[in-house]
N, C-alpha and C positions, 0 to 999 in steps of 0.2 A: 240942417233945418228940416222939420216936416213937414210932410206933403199937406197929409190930412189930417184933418182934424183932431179925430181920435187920438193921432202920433202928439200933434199938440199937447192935448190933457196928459196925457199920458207923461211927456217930457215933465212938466207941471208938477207931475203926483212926482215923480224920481227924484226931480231937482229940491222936492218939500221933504222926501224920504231922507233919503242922502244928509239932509244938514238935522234932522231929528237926530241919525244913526252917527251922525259925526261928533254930536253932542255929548249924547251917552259913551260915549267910547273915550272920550277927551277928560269925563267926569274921571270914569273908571281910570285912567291912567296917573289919573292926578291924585286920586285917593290910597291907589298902591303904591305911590311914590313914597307920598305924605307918609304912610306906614312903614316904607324902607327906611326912610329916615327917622323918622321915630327909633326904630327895630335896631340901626345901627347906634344911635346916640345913648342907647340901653333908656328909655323912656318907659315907666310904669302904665301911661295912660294910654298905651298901643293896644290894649286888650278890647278897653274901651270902641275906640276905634276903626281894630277889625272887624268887629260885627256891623259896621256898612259897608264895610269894604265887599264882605263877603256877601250881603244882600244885594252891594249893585252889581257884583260877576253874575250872582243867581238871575236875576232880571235881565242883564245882558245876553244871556246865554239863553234865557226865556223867549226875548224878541230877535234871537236870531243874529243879533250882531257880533258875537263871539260864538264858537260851536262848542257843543258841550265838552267836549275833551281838552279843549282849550281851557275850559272856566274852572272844571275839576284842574286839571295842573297847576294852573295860577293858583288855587284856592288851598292845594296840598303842599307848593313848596312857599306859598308866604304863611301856613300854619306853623311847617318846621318852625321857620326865622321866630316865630311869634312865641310860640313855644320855648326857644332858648334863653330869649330875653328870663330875667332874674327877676 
């Protein structure tokens, strides 16, 4: 627990950070799934899609909650997958 005050607000801002960053990340995970599955079931409407899958990694990567080399990877091998699909 904090002493001072400051520590207080401070805890505050982290604990408000944290569940914003937890949010975002929970999306993204949920949207490249949606797409794996798609991708595996050979679905035409994946193309559709990916393009928010791939706005929410760019945004992600924007505020820092994935680092960019991170969001280029995810973004380069769920294009292969996307790509194969027929």
């Amino acid at each position: 627990m904090p002493n001072k005050k400051s520590a207080e607000k401070e805890l505050r801002k982290t604990v408000k950070r944290n569940a914003a960053n937890k949010k975002v990340a929970t999306k993204l995970k949920t949207l490249v799934k949606a797409n794996l599955k798609q991708i595996k079931a050979n679905d035409s409407k994946v193309k559709e899609d990916f393009s928010k899958t791939m706005q929410a990694i760019d945004k992600a990567a924007k505020k820092g909650i994935i680092k960019k080399n991170t969001a280029n990877r995810k973004k380069s091998r769920l294009m292969k997958k996307v790509n194969s699909v027929k």
